[in-house]
C-alpha positions as CSV (number, residue, x, y, z in Angstrom):
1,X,48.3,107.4,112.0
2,X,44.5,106.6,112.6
3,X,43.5,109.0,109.8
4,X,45.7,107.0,107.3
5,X,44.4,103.9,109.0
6,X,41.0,104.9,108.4
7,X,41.5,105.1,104.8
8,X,43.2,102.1,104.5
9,X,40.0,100.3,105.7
10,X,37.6,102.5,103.4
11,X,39.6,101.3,100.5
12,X,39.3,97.7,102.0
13,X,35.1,97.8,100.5
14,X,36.5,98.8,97.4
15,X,39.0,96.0,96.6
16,X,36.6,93.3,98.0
17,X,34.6,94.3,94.6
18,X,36.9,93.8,92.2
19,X,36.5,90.4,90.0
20,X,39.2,88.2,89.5
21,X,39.3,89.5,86.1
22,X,39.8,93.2,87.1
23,X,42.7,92.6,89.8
24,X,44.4,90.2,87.4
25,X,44.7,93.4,84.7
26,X,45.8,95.7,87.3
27,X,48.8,93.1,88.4
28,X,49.9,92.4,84.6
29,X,49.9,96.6,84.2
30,X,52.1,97.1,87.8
31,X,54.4,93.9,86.7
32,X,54.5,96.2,83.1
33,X,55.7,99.5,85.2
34,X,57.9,98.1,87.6
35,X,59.8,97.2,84.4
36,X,59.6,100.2,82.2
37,X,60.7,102.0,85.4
38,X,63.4,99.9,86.5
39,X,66.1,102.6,85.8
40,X,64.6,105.0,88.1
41,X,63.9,102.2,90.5
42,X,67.8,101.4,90.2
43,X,68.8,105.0,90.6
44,X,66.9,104.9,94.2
45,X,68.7,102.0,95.3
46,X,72.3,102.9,93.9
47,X,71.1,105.5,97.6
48,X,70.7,102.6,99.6
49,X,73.8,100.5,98.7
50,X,75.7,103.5,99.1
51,X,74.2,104.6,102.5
52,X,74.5,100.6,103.1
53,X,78.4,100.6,102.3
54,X,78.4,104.1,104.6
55,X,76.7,102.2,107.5
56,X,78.7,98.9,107.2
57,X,75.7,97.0,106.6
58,X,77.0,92.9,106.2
59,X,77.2,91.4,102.7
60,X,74.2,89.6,103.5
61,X,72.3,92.4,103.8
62,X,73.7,94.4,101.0
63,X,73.3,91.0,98.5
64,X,69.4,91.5,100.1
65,X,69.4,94.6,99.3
66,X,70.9,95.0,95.6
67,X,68.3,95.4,92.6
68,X,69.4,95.7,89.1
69,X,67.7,95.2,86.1
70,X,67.8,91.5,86.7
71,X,66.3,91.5,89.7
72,X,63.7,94.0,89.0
73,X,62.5,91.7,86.0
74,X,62.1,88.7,88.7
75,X,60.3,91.1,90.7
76,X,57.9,92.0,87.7
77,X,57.7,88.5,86.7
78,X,56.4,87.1,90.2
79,X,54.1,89.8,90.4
80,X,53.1,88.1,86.6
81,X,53.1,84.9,88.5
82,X,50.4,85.7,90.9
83,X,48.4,87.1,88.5
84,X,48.3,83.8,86.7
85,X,47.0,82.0,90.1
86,X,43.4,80.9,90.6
87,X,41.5,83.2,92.4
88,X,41.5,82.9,96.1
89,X,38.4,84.6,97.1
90,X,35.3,83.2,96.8
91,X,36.2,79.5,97.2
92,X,33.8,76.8,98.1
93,X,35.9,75.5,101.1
94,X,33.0,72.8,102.4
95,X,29.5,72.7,102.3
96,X,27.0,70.5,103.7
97,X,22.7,70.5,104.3
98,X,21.8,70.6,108.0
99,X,18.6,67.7,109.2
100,X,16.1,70.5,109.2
101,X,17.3,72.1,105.8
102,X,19.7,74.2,106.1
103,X,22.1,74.5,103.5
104,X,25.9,76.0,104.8
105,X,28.6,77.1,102.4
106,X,32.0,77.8,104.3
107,X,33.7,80.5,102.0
108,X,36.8,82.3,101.5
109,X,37.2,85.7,102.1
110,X,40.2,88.3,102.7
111,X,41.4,89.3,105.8
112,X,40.8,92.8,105.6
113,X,43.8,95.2,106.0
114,X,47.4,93.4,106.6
115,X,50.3,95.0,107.6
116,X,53.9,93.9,106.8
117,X,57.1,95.0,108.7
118,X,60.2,93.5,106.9
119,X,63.7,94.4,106.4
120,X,66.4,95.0,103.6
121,X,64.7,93.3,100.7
122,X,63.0,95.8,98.5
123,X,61.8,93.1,96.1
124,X,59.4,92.1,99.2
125,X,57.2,95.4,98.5
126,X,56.2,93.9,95.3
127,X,56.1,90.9,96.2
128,X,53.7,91.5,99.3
129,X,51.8,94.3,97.3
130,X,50.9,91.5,94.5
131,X,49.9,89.0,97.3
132,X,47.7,91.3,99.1
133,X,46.0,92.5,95.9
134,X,45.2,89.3,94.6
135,X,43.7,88.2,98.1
136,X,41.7,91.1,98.2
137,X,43.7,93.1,101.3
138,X,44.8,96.1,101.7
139,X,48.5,96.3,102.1
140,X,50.7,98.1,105.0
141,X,54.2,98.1,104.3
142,X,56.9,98.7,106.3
143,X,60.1,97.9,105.0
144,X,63.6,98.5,106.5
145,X,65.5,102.3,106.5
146,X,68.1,100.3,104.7
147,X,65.5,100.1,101.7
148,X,63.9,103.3,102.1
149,X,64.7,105.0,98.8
150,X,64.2,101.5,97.0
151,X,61.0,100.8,98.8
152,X,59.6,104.1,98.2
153,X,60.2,104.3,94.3
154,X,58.1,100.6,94.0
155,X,55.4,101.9,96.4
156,X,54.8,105.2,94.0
157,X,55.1,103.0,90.9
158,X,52.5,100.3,92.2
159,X,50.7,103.3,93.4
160,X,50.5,105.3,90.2
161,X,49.4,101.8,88.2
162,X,46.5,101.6,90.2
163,X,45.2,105.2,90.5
164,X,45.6,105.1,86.7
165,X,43.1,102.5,87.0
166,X,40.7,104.0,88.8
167,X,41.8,102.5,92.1
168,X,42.8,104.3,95.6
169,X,46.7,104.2,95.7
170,X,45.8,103.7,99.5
171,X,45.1,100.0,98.6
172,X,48.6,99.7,99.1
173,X,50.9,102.1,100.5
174,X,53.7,102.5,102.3
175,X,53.4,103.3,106.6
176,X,53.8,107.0,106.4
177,X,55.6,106.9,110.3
178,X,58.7,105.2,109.5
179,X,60.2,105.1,112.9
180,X,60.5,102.6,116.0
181,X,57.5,104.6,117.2
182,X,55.3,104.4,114.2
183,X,55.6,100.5,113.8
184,X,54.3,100.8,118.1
185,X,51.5,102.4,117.1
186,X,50.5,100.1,113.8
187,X,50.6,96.8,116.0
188,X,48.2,98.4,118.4
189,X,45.6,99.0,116.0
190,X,43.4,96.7,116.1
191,X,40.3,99.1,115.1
192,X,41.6,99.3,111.6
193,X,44.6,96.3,111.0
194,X,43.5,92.9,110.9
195,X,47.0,91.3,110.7
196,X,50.5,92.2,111.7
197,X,53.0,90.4,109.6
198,X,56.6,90.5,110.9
199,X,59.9,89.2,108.9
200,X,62.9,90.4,110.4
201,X,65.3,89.9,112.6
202,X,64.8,88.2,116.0
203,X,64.7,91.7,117.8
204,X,61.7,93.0,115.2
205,X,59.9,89.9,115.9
206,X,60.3,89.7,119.6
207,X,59.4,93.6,119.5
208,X,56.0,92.8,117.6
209,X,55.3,89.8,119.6
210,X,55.6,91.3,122.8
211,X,53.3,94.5,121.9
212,X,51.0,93.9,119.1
213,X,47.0,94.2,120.5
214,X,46.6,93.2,116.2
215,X,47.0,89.6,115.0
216,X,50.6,88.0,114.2
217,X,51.9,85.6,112.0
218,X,55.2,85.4,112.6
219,X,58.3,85.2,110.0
220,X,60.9,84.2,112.6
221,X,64.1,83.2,112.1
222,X,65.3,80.4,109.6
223,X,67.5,77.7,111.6
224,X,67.6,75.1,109.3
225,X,69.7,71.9,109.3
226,X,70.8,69.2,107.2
227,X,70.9,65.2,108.6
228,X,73.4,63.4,106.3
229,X,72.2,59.7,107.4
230,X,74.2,56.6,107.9
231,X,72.5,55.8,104.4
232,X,72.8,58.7,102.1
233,X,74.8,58.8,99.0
234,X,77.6,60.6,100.1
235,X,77.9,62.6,96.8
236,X,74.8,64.2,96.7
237,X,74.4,64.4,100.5
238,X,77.8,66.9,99.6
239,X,76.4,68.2,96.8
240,X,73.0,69.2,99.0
241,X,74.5,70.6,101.9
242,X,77.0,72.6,99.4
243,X,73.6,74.1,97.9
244,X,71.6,74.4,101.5
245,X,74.5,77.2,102.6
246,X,76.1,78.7,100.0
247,X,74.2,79.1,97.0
248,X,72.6,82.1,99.1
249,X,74.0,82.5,102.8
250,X,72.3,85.5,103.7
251,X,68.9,84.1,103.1
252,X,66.3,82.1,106.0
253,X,66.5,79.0,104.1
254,X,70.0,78.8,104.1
255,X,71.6,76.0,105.9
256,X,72.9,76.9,109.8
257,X,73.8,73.7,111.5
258,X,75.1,70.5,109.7
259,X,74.2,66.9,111.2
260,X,76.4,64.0,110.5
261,X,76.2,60.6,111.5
262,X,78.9,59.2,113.2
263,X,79.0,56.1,111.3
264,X,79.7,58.0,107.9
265,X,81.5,61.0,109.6
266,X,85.3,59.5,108.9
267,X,84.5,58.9,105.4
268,X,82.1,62.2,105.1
269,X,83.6,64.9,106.7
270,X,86.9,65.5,104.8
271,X,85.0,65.4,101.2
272,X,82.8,68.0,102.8
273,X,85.3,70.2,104.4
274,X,87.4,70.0,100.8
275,X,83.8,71.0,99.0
276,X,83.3,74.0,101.6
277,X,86.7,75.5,101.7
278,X,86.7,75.8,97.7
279,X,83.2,77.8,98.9
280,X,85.2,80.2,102.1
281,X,82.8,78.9,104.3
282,X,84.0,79.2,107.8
283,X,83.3,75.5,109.6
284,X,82.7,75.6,113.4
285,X,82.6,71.7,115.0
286,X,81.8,69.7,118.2
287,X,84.7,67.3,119.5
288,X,83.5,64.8,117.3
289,X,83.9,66.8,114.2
290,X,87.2,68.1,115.2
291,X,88.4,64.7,115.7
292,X,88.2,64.3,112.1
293,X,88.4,67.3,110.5
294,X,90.3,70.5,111.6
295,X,87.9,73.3,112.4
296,X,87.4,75.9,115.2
297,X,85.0,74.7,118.1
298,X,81.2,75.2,118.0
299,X,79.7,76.1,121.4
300,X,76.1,75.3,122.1
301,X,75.5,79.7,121.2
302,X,76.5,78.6,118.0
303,X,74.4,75.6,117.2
304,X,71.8,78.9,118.5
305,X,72.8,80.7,115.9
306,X,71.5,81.8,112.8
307,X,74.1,83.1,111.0
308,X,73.0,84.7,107.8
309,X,76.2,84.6,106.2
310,X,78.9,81.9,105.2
311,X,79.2,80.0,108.5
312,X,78.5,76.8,109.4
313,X,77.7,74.9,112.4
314,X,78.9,71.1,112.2
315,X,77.5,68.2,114.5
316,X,78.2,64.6,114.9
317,X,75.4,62.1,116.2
318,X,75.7,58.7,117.2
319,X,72.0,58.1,115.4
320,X,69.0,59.5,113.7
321,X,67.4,60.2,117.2
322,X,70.0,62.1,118.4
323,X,70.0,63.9,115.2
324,X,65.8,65.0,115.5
325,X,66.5,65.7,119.4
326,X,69.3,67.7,118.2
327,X,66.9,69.7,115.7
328,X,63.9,69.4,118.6
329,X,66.4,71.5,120.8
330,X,68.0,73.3,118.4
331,X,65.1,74.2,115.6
332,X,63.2,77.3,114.8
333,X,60.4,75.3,113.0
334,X,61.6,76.9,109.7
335,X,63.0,74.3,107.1
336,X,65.1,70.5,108.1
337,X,65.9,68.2,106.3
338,X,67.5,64.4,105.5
339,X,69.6,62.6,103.0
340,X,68.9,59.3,102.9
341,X,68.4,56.1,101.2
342,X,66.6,54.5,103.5
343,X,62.8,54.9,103.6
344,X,62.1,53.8,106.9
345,X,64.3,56.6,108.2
346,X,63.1,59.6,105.7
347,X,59.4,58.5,106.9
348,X,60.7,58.8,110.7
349,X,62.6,62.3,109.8
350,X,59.7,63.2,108.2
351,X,56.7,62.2,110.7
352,X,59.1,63.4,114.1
353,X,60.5,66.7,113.2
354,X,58.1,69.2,114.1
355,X,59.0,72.0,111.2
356,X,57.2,73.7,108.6
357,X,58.6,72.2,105.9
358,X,60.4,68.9,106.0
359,X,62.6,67.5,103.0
360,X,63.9,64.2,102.3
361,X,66.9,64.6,99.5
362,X,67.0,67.8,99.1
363,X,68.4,71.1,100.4
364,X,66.2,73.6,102.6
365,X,66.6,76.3,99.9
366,X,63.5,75.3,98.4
367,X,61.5,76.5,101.2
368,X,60.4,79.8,99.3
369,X,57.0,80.5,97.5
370,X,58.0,80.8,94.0
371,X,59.8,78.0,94.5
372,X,56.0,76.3,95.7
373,X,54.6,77.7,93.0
374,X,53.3,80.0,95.1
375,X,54.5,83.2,92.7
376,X,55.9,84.9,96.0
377,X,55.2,84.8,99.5
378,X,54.2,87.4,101.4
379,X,56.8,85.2,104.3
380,X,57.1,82.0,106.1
381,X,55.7,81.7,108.7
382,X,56.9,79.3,111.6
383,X,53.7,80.1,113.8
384,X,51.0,76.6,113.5
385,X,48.1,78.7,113.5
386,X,46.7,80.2,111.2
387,X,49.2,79.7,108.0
388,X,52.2,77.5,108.1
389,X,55.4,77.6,105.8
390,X,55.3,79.9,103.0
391,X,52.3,82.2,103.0
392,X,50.9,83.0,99.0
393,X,47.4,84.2,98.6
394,X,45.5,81.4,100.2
395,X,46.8,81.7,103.5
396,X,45.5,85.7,103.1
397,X,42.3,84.5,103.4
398,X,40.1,83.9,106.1
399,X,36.3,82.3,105.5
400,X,32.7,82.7,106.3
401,X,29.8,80.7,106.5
402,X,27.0,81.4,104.6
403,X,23.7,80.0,105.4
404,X,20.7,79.7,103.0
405,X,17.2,78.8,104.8
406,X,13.4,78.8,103.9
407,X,12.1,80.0,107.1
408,X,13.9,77.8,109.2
409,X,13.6,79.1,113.5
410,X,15.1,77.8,116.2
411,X,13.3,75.6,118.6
């Protein structure tokens, strides 16, 4: 492990210089191969599903973890999309003269060496690859055993691009030690990692909290909700929440817990229930809810729950305070959001609710960084320091000052 570490951070010096131009070519070329390869990268992860199906994996999981040709062209294409960004190192951030001449430039730089434990998602490789490329790290990548096959034919195909031109194929690799035990020993290794990157499950991120001696920004768990307000359009306040859970269930911007206000509930809640059995999603209410609609009961575990697949958790509040205690008590600082018409109480949703990202009229689902324009993300983080939200190639910087004097001392 520290021998593979160690390269890792040689290969760091080579990548910081590369020009924009240079790592822009390379990116186009890997977006190029993942394509012309996407048959063999298809064959790896006909394994997977099959070992998926063997292992009872959810449908969540297995809809994460399905590529065809499809899919592999989004993959190339966000990989296309970061290559199109400005270039991230090297910025200006602030700069100022000091009273006795000193002239500061606070600049961004990369972090250094990044590694990034995720799970089921092979199109994350790519995506996190790109970013960390781009940004001028070197990638760690740890995906899921769920992946492995999938994961492994991207890594070699990235790998190949770039040793083709010229470049280590340790720039970006895949963590050699697979297991529980490996991952133990990345997140202590502070000597050669500079950041530990978790998106998982609540166990993998509780895991990497609890024992990392590197870094972490965390990618924890998406408990969204959706506020329909006394003053929302009932229509598209349906037609929102429809979107928010099932246009992708499985997914950390998916919808968990719906929020209705009690003075629209009566006239809300059957429209909604009509919209969500036409989409087999299983409704779990409070009293409140049932009272109105019929539905199984919601204990307070379920308002805890993110449920990753097509179930919903349905709440009725007397106002829009009890709805942002409700999300205060109940929210992972992922994605919330309101529908409303009323200004003064998308301002208040917006300015109280302590989350990441925070929408007014729309559903959660855009909280995703192609969707930001972003090109990927390498994951969303719901930590407040040092990123926030979705992470692109900005937030895998870090800065430095640099200080130009003419024989300026000290005092």
């Amino acid at each position: 492990m520290e021998a593979y570490l160690k390269e890792a951070r040689d290969a760091a010096s080579v990548l910081a210089t590369l020009s924009g131009e240079v790592k822009n070519r390379v990116l186009n070329r890997i977006a190029d191969a993942l394509v012309a390869n996407d048959a063999l990268i298809i064959e790896h992860n006909k394994f997977d599903m099959e070992e998926g199906e063997r292992n009872n994996l959810s449908s969540a999981l297995m809809d994460r973890l399905y590529l065809d040709e499809e899919r592999i062209a989004g993959m190339a294409q966000a990989v296309r999309d970061i290559a199109a960004l400005k270039e991230p190192v090297g910025r200006v951030l602030d700069g100022w003269m000091t009273d006795n001449g000193l002239r500061i430039e606070k600049v961004s730089i990369p972090i250094g060496v990044v590694g990034i434990i995720y799970e089921s998602r092979p199109n994350v490789t790519s995506d996190a690859a790109a970013l960390c490329f781009k940004s001028g790290n070197v990638a760690i990548l740890k995906g899921g055993k769920e992946a492995q096959q999938s994961n492994e034919a991207i890594a070699k195909i990235i790998q190949k691009t770039l040793e083709e031109e010229g470049l280590p194929g340790s720039l970006i690799s895949l963590l050699p030690d697979a297991s529980r035990e490996g991952v133990a020993k990345l997140i202590k290794m502070d000597r050669y990692v500079d950041l530990i990157i978790p998106r998982g499950g609540e166990a993998l991120i509780r895991f990497v909290n609890e024992n990392a001696t590197v870094p972490v920004v965390k990618h924890d768990k998406g408990l969204c909700h959706t506020y329909i307000h006394s003053d929302a359009d009932i229509e598209e306040a349906i037609r929102i929440s429809i979107n928010a859970k099932c246009q992708r269930p499985g997914v950390c911007n998916a919808m968990e817990t719906l929020i209705v206000d009690e003075a629209i509930a009566a006239a809300i809640l059957p429209k909604l229930k009509t919209a969500f059995d036409a989409e087999a999603t299983k409704l779990l209410g409070d009293a409140e809810t049932r009272a109105i609609i019929d539905v199984d009961a919601a204990t307070e575990e379920d308002f805890d729950t993110e449920y990753l697949a097509n179930t919903l958790s349905v709440r009725v509040v007397k106002d829009l305070d009890e709805a942002i205690a409700h999300i205060r008590r109940f929210g992972s600082g992922h994605s919330e959001a309101i529908v409303t018409n009323n200004h003064r109480a998308a301002e208040k949703f917006l300015n109280e609710v302590d989350a990441a990202c925070v929408y007014v009229n729309a559903s959660t689902r855009f909280t995703d960084g192609g969707a930001f324009g972003f090109g990927a993300e390498v994951g969303i983080s719901t930590n407040k320091l040092h990123a926030r939200g979705p992470m692109g190639i900005n937030d895998l910087t870090t800065y430095k000052y640099k200080i130009y004097g003419d024989g300026q001392i000290r005092e």
